[in-house]
N, CA, C and O atoms as a GROMACS GRO file, in nm:
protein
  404
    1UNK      N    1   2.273  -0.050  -0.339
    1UNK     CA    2   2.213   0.027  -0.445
    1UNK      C    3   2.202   0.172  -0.398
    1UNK      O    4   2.200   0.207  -0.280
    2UNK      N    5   2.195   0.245  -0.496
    2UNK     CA    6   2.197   0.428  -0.439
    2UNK      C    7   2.051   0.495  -0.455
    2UNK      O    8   1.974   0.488  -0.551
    3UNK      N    9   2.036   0.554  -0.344
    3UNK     CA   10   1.930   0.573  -0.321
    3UNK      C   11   1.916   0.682  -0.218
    3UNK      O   12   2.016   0.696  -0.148
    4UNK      N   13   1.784   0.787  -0.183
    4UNK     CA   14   1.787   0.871  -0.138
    4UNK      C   15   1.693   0.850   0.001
    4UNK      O   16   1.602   0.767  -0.001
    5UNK      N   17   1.722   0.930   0.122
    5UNK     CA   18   1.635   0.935   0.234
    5UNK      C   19   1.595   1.081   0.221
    5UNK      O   20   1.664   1.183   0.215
    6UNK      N   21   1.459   1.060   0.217
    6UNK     CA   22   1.341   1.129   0.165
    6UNK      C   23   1.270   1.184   0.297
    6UNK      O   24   1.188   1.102   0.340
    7UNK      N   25   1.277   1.276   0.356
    7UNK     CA   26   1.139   1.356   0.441
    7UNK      C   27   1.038   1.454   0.380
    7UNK      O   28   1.065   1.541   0.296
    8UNK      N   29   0.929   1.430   0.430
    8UNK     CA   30   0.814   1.513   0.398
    8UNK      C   31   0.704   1.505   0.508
    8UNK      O   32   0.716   1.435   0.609
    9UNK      N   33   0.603   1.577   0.482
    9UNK     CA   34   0.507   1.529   0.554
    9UNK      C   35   0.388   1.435   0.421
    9UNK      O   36   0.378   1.426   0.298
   10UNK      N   37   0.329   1.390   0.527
   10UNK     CA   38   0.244   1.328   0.399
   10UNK      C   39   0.104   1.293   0.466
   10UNK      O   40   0.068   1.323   0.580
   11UNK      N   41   0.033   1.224   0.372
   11UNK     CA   42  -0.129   1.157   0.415
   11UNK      C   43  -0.149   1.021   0.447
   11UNK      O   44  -0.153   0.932   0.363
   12UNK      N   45  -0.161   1.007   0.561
   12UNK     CA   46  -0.162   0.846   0.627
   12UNK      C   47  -0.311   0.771   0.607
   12UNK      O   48  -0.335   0.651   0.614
   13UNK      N   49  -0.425   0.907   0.576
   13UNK     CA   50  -0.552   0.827   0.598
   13UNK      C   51  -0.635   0.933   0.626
   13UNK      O   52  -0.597   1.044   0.664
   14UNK      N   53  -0.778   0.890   0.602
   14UNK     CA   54  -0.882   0.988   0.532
   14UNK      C   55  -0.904   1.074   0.672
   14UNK      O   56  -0.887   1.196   0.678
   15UNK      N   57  -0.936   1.005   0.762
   15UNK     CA   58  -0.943   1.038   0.891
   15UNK      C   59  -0.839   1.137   0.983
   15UNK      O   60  -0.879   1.208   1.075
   16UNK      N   61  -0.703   1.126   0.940
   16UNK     CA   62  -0.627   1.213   0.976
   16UNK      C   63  -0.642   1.318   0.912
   16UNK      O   64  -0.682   1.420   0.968
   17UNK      N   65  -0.611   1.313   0.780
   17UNK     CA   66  -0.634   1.414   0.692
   17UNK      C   67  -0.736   1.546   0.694
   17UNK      O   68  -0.714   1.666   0.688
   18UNK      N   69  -0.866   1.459   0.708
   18UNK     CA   70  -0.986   1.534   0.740
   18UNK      C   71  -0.923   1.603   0.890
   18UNK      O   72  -1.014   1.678   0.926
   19UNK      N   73  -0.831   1.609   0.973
   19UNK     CA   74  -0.828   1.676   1.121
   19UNK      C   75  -0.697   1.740   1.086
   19UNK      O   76  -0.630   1.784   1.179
   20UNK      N   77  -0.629   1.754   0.903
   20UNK     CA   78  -0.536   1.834   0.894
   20UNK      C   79  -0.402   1.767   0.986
   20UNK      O   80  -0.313   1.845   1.017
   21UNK      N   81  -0.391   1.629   1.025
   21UNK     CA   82  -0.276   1.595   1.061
   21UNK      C   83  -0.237   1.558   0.954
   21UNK      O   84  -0.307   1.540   0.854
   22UNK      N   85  -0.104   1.541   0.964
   22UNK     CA   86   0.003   1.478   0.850
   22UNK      C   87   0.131   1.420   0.921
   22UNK      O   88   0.218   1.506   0.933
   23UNK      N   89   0.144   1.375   0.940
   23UNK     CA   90   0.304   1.320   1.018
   23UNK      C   91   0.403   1.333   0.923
   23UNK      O   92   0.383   1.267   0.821
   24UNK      N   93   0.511   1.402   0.926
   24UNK     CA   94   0.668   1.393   0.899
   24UNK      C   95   0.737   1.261   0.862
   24UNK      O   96   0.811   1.225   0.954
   25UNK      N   97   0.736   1.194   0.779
   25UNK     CA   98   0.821   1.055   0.734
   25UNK      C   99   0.984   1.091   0.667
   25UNK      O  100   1.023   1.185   0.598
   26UNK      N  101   1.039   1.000   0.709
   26UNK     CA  102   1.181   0.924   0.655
   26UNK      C  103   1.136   0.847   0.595
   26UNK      O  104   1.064   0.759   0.642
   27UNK      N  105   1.182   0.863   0.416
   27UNK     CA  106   1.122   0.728   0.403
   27UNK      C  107   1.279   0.660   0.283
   27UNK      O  108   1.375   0.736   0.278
   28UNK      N  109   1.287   0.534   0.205
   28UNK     CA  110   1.352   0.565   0.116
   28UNK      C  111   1.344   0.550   0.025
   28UNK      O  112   1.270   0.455  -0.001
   29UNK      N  113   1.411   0.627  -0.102
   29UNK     CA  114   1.335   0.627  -0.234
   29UNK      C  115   1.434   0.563  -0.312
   29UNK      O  116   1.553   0.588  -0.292
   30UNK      N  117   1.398   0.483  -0.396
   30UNK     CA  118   1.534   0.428  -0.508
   30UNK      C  119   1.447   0.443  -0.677
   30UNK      O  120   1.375   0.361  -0.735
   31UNK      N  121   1.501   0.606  -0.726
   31UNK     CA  122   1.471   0.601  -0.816
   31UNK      C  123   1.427   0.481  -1.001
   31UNK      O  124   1.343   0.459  -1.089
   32UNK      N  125   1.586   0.442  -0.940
   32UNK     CA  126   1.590   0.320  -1.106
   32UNK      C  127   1.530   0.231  -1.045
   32UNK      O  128   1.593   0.134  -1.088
   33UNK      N  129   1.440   0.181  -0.962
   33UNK     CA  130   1.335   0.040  -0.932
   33UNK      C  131   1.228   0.119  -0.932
   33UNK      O  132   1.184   0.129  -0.817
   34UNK      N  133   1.154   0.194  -1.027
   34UNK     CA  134   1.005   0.188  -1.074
   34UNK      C  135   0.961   0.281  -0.949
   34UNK      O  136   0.850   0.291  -0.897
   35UNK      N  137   1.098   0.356  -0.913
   35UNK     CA  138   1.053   0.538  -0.859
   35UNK      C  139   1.016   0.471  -0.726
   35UNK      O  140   0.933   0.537  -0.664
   36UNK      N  141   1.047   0.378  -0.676
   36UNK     CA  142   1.010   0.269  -0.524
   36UNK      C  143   1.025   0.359  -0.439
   36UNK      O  144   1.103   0.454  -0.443
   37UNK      N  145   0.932   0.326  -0.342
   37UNK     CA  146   0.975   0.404  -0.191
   37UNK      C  147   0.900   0.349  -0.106
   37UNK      O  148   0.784   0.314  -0.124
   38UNK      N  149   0.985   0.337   0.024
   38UNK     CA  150   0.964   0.233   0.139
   38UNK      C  151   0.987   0.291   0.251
   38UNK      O  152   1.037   0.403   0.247
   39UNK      N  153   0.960   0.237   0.368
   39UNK     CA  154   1.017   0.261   0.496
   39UNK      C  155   0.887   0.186   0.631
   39UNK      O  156   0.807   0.094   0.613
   40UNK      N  157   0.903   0.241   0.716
   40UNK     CA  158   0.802   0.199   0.858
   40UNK      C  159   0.739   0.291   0.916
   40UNK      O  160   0.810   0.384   0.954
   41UNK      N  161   0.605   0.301   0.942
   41UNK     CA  162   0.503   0.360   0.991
   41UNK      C  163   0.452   0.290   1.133
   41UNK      O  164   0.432   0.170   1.157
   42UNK      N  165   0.445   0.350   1.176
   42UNK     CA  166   0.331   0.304   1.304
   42UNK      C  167   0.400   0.135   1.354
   42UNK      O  168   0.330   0.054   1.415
   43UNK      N  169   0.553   0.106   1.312
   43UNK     CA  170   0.585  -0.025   1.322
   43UNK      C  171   0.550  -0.111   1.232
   43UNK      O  172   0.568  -0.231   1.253
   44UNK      N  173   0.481  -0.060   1.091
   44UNK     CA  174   0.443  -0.121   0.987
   44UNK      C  175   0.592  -0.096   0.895
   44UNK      O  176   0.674  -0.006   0.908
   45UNK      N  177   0.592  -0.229   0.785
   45UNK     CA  178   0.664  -0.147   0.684
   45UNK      C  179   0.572  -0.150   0.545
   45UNK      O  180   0.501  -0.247   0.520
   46UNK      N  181   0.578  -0.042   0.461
   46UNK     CA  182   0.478   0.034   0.367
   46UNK      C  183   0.599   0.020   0.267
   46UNK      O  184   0.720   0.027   0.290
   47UNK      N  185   0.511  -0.008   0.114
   47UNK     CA  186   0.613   0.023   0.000
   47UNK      C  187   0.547   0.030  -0.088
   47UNK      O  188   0.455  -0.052  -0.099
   48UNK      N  189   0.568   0.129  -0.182
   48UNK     CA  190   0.487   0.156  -0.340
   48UNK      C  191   0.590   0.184  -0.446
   48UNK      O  192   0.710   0.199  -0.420
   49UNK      N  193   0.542   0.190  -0.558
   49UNK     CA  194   0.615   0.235  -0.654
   49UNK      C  195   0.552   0.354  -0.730
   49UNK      O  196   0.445   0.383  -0.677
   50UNK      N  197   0.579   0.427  -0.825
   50UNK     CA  198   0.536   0.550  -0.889
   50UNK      C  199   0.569   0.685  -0.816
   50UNK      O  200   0.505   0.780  -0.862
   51UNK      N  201   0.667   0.720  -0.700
   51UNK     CA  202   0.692   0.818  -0.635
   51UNK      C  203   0.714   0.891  -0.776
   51UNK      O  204   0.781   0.861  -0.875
   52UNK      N  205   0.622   1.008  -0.743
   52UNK     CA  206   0.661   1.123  -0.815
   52UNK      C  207   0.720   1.265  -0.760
   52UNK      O  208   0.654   1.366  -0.734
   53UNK      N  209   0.849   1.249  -0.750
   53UNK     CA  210   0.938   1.412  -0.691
   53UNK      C  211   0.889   1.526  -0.711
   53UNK      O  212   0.861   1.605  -0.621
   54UNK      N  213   0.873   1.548  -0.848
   54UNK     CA  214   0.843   1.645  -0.896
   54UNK      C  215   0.683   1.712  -0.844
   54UNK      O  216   0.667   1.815  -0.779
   55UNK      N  217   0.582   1.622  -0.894
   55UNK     CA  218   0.468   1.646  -0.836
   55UNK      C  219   0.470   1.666  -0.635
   55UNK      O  220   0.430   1.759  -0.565
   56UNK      N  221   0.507   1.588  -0.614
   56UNK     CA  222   0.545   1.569  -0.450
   56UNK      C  223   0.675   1.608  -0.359
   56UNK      O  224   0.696   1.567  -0.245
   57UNK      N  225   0.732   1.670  -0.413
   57UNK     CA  226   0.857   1.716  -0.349
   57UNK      C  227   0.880   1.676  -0.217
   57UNK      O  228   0.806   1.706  -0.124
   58UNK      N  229   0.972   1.616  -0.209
   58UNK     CA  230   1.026   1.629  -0.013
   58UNK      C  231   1.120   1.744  -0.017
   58UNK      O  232   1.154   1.803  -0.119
   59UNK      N  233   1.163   1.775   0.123
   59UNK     CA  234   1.208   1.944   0.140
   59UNK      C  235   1.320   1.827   0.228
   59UNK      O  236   1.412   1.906   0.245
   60UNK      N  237   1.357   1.729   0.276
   60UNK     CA  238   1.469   1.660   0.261
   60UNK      C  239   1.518   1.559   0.235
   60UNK      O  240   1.468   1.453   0.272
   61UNK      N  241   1.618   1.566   0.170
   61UNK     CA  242   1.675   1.469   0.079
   61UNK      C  243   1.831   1.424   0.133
   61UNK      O  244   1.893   1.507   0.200
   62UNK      N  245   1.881   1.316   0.108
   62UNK     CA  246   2.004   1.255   0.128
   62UNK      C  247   2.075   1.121   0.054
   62UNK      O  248   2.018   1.011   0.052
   63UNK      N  249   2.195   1.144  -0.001
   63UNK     CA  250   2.198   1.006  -0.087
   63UNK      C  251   2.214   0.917   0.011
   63UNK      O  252   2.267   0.966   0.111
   64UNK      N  253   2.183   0.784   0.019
   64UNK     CA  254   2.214   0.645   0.138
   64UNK      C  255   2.263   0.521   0.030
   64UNK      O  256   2.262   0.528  -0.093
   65UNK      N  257   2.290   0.446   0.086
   65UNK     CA  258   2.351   0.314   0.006
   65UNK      C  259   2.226   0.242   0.102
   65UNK      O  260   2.207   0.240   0.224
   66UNK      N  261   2.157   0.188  -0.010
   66UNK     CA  262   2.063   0.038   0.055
   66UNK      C  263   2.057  -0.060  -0.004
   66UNK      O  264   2.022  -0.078  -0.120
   67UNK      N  265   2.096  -0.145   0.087
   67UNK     CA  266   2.116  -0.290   0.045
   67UNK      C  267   2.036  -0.358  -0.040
   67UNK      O  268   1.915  -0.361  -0.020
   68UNK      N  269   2.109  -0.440  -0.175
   68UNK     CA  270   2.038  -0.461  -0.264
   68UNK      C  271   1.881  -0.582  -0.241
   68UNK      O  272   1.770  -0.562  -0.290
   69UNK      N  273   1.921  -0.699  -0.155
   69UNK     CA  274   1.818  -0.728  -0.076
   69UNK      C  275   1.721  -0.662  -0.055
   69UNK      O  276   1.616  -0.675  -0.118
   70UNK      N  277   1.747  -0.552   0.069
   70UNK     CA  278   1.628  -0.447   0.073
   70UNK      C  279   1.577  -0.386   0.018
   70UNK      O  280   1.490  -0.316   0.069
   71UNK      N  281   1.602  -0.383  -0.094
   71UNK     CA  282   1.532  -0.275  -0.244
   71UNK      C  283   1.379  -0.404  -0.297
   71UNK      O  284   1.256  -0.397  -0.291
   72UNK      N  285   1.513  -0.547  -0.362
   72UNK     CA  286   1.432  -0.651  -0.395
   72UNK      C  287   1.330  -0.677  -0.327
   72UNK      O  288   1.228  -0.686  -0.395
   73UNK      N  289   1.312  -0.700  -0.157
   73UNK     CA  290   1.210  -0.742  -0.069
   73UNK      C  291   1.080  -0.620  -0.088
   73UNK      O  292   0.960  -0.637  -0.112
   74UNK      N  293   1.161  -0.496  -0.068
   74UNK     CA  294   1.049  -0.351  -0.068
   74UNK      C  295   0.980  -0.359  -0.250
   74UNK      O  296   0.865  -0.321  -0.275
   75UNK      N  297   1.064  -0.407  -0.346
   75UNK     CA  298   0.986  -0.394  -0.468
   75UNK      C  299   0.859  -0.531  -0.448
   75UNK      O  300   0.750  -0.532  -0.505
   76UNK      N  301   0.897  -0.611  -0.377
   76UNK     CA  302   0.834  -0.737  -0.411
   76UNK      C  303   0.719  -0.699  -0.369
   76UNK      O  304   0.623  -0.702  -0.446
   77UNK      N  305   0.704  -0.644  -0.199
   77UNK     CA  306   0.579  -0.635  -0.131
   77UNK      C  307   0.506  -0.501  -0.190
   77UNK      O  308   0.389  -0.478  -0.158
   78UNK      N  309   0.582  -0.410  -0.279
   78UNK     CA  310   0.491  -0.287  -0.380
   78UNK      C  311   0.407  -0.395  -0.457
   78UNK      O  312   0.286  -0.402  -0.436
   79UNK      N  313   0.463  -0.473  -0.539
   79UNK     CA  314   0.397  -0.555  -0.666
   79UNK      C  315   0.278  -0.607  -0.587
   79UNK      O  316   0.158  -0.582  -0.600
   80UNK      N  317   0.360  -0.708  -0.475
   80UNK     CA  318   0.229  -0.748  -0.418
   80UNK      C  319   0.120  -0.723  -0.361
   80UNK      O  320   0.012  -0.781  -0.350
   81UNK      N  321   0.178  -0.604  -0.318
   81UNK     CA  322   0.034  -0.499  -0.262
   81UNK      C  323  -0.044  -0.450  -0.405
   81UNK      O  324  -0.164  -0.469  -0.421
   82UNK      N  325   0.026  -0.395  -0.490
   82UNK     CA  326  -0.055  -0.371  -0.582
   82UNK      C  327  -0.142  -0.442  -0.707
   82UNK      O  328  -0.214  -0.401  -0.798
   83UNK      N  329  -0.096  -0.563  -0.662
   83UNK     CA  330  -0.181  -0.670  -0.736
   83UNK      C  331  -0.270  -0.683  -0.678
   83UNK      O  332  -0.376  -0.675  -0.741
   84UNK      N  333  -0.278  -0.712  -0.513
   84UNK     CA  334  -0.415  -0.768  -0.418
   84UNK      C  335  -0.458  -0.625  -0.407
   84UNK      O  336  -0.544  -0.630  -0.319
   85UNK      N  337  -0.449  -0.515  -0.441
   85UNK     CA  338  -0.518  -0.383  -0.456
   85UNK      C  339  -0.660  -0.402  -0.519
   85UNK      O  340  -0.769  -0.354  -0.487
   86UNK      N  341  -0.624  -0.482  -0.612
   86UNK     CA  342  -0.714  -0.514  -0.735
   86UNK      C  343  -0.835  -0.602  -0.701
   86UNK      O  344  -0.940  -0.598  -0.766
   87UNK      N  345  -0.818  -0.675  -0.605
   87UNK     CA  346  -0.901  -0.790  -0.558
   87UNK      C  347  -0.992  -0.726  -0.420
   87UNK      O  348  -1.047  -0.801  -0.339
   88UNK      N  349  -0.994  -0.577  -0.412
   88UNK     CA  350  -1.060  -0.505  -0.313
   88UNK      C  351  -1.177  -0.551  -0.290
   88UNK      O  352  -1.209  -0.625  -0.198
   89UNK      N  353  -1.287  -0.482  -0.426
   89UNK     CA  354  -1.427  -0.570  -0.412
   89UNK      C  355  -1.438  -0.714  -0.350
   89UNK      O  356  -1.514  -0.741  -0.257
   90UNK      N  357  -1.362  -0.797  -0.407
   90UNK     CA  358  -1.394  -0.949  -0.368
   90UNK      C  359  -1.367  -0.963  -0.232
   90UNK      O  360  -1.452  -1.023  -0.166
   91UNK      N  361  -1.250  -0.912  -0.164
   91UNK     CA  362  -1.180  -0.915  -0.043
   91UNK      C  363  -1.299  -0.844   0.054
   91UNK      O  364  -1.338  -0.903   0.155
   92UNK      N  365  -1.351  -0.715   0.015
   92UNK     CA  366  -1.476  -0.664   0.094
   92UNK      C  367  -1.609  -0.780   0.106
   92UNK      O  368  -1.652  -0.809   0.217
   93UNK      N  369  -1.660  -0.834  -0.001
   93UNK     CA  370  -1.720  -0.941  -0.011
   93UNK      C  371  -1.677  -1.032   0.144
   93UNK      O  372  -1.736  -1.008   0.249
   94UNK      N  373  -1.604  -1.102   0.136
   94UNK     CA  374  -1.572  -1.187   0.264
   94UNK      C  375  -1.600  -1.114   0.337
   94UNK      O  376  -1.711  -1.144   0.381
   95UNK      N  377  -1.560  -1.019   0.385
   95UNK     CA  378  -1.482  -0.944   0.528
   95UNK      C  379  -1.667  -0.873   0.567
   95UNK      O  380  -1.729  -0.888   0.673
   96UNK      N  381  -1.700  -0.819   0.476
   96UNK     CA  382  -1.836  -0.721   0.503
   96UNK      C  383  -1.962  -0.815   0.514
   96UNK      O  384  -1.980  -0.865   0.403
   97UNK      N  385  -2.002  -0.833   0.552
   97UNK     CA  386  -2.090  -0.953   0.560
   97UNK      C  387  -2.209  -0.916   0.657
   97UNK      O  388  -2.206  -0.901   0.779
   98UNK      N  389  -2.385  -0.899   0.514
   98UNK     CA  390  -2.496  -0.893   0.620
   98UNK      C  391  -2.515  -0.993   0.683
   98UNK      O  392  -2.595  -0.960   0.770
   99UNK      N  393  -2.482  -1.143   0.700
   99UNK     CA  394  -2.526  -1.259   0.777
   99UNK      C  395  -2.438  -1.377   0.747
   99UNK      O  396  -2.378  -1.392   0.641
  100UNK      N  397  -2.434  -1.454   0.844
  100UNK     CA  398  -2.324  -1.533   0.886
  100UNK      C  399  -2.326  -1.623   0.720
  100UNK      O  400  -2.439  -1.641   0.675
  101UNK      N  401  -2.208  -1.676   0.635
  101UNK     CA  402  -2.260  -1.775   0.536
  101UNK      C  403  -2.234  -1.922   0.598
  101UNK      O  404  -2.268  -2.022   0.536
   0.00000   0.00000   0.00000
């Protein structure tokens, strides 16, 4: 599938941010799957959908061929992240806990 490798700097987290770091990412973007963009952080791999260019510009760009697999897997784990997005409160519930249940 055709698709672009994307650099920018960007915001990893409140904590960096607040100390004005930003790290430099490669990441890749495949416009016609719901503006997707993926890649690996810190040995993580990260994927969302809604990249907006325009609002967010990267200062480099490149067309790449990525495998249609790898588009499908990176859209799957956007959806899925952004469904269990939703289940934050409840998920804090477990995890935050004044006393043992």
């Amino acid at each position: 599938m055709k698709g672009l490798v994307i650099g920018q700097k960007v915001s990893v987290g409140a904590l960096q941010s607040a100390h004005g770091f930003k790290p430099y990412l490669f990441r890749l973007y495949v416009p016609e799957k719901e503006n997707l963009v993926f890649g690996v952080y810190q040995g993580e791999v990260f994927a969302f959908t809604g990249f907006n260019p325009r609002k967010d510009p990267p200062d480099y760009q490149m067309g790449a061929y990525i495998p249609d697999s790898l588009v499908e897997k990176a859209l799957a784990l956007a959806h899925a992240k952004a469904d269990l997005q939703k289940d934050v409160d409840t998920i804090r519930k477990y995890v935050i806990l004044d006393e043992p249940q």
